[in-house]
C-alpha positions, 0 to 999 in steps of 0.5 A: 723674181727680179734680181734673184740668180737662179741655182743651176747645174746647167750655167753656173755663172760664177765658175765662167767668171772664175775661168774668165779672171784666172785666164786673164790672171794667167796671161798677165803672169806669163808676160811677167815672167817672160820680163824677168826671165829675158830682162826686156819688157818688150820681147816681139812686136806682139809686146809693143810693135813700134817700140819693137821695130825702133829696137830692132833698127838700134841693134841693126845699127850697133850690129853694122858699127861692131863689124866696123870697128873689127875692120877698122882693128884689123886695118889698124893692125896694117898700118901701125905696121907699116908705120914701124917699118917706115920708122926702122927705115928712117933709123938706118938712114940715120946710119946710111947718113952718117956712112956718107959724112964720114965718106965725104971726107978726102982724108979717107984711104981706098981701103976705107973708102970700100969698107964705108962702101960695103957698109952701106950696101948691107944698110941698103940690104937692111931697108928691102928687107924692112921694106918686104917684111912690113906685111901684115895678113898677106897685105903690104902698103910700101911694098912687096918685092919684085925684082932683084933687090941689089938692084936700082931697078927693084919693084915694090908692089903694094895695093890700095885698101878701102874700109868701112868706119861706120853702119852708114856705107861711109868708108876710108881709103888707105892709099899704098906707098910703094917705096921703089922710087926711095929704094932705087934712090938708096940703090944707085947711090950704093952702086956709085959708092962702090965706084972708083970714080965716086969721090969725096965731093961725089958723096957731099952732092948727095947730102946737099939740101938738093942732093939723091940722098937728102930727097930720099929723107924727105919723103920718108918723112912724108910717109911717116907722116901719112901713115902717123895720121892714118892711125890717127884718124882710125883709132879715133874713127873706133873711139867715135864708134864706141860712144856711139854703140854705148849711147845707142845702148842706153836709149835701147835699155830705155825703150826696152829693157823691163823694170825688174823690181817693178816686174818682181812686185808684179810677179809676186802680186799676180802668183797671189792673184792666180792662188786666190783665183784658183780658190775661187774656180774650185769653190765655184766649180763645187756649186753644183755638186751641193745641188744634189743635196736638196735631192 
């Protein structure tokens, strides 16, 4: 008879139905729960592969401009303390300057005259030291002494750095300044200070426009400069990354992030949806059985 379902023990078809909805069901609510369990409503390539692979070329992205901005920290770290040495530097020429004025004076004794002389030559020993004491992590810009440092002819060795600044290859070279040829300017001023035949106008030649002295202020405040804007360009260098891994951030939220109030109505629908679906298994599952009563 057409249109008739036959009863069977063999093929019951509304248990396959029932077996078929509740594994779809099934399915369903375990990528719910992967959503709200992870917080992404695409967690593998398997979830959506283009959107995977786009987030995963984002998080490389922001993974290179972290590693940048803690190297940029680092050197950061260098730089501002080169920067407060040469500032300490430029304070005790102030000093050095003010020694000479008063030696460019032909009122003053011998007597004073060599104190003014020793005076400047613990300034002098004040700047190697400041010089040789601006390292940071092993690393020096202006220098790391070698030689005697009462001596004109005392080396500061420093080294070139280069680092990144984004996930790009993209990099910054920090040149190094030694201050050798500062120091041996100061130092041969200090030995001519110590001299019976440095006089008031032998002092006053040093302060001129053209003089060692005056030369020697004037390249300090090149470095100054240099390094100021070193640190300029670095910390906004580090700002600039920021903004970006934030804004990267953003539009990966946008492309992956699960909607989780949307998720949670999901959850609660599909566990309804499966209790209902198991009802149905089981009252399906029981045809059969009731067969045998008509035995």
């Amino acid at each position: 008879m057409s249109g008739i379902v036959s009863s069977s023990i063999i093929t019951n078809s509304a248990a396959m139905v029932g077996v078929e909805t509740l594994n779809s069901i099934n399915s369903s609510l375990q990528t719910v729960q992967t959503a709200v369990s992870t917080g992404y409503s695409v967690n593998s390539a398997s979830d959506n592969g283009a959107a995977y692979a786009v987030a995963q070329s984002v998080r490389t992205t922001m993974s290179g401009l972290t590693a940048a901005n803690q190297q940029l920290g680092d050197v950061s770290g260098l730089v501002q303390t080169t920067s407060t040495a040469l500032t300490n530097i430029s304070n005790l020429m102030q000093s050095m300057d003010q020694t000479l004025v008063n030696m460019s004076s032909s009122t003053l004794s011998s007597s004073q005259r060599s104190q003014y002389a020793a005076e400047f030559t613990a300034q002098l020993q004040n700047v190697a030291s400041f010089i040789t004491g601006a390292s940071y992590n092993g690393i020096s810009l202006i220098g790391s002494n070698s030689g005697t440092l009462k001596s004109s002819s005392a080396v500061f060795t420093s080294t070139n750095l280069t680092v990144a600044t984004d996930a790009n290859g993209s990099s910054l070279t920090i040149a190094s300044t030694s201050l050798s040829s500062v120091y041996a300017t100061l130092s041969a001023i200090g030995t001519a200070l110590t001299t019976n035949a440095t006089n008031a106008a032998t002092v006053a030649n040093f302060l001129c426009s053209a003089g060692s002295f005056s030369t020697a202020v004037s390249s300090m405040g090149g470095y100054m400069n240099t390094y100021g804007n070193l640190t300029n360009q670095i910390n906004n260098q580090v700002t600039y990354n920021q903004n970006k891994m934030d804004a990267l951030s953003n539009g990966l939220g946008a492309l992956v992030d699960a909607n989780m109030a949307a998720e949670s109505a999901q959850l609660q629908s599909l566990q309804i949806q499966q209790q209902l679906a198991t009802t149905a298994l089981s009252i399906a599952n029981q045809s059969p059985s009731l067969l045998t009563k008509l035995i």
